[in-house]
N, C-alpha and C positions, 0 to 999 in steps of 0.2 A: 231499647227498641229491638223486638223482634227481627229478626232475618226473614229470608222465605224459607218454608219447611224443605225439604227434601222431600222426594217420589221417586216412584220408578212407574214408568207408562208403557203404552204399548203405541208403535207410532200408526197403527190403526185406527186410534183414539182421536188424532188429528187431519184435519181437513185440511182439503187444499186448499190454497189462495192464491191468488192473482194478484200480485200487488202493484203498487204505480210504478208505473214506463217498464213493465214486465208486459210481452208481445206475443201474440199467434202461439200460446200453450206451453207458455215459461210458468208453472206451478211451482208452489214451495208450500212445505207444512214448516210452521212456524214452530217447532220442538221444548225450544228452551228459548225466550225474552221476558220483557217485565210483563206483558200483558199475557201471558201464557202460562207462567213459572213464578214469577215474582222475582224473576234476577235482575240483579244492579248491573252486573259487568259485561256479561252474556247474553248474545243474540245464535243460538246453533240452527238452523235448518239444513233441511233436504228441498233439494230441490229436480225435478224432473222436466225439462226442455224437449216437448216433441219435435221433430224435425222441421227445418226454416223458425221454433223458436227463440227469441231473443230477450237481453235487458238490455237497455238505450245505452250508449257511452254515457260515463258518467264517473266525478270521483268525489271521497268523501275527504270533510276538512281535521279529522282526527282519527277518526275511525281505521284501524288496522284489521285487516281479512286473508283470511285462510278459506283457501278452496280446494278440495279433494274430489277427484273423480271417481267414481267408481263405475260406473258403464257407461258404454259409449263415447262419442266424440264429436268434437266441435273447434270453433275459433275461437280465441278469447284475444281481444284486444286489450293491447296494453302499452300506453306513451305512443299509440300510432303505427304500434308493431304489431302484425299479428300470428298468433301463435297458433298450432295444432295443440289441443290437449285430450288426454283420453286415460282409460283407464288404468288409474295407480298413479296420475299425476296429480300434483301438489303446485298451487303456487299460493305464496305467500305477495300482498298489496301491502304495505305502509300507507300513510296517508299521504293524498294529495296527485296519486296515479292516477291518470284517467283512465276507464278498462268498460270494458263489455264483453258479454261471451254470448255464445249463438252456435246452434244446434244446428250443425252444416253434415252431419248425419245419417247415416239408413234408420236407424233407430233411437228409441228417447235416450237423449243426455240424464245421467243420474249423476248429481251430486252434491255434497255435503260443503255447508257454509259456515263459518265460525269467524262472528262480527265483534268486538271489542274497542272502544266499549259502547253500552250498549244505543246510544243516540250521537248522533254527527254533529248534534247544537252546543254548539262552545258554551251558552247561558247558561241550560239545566246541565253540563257538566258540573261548574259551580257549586250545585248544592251540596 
């Protein structure tokens, strides 16, 4: 069985999206997941939060995330705590953290998401 191929893109090539319990102009281009790339383990987007935008609390039951800022600033919840994070900040989620982040702001939140692996269904981990 084949892999997916390798590429190299231009992130102009991808569209924004809005995806569920993403609020009031929490965008993300989908970069690298299976439905975009053909990856098995990898989910990488960008993401850009205009100001007052939000994703709902919420945490995942395997899935491990990595969040890099690179512009701007915001709140990110986490276990009930809320943090400032801004640019050149990192925070690493393990699974099972409840977390949210929100675009508390003068200008858009920019930053980059890296989800492993790439679905939170314990079922289709299995296969």
């Amino acid at each position: 069985m084949a892999g997916p191929a390798w590429f190299i893109r231009n992130i102009a090539e991808v569209t924004w999206r809005e995806f569920p319990d993403h609020h009031g102009g929490a965008l993300s281009k989908p970069l690298v997941m299976p439905e975009t790339a053909g990856s098995r383990h990898i989910d990488y987007r960008i993401s850009m939060y205009q100001p007052m935008a939000h994703v709902k609390l919420h945490r995942h039951k395997v899935q491990e995330q990595v969040y890099h800022v690179i512009e701007g600033e915001g709140l990110m919840e986490i276990d009930g705590e809320k943090h400032v994070v801004r640019k050149h900040d990192f925070i690493f989620l393990p699974p099972g953290i409840n977390h949210s982040i929100e675009n508390t702001g003068l200008v858009d939140l920019v930053f980059l998401v890296v989800t492993s692996p790439v679905t939170d269904d314990v079922k289709e981990m299995g296969r």
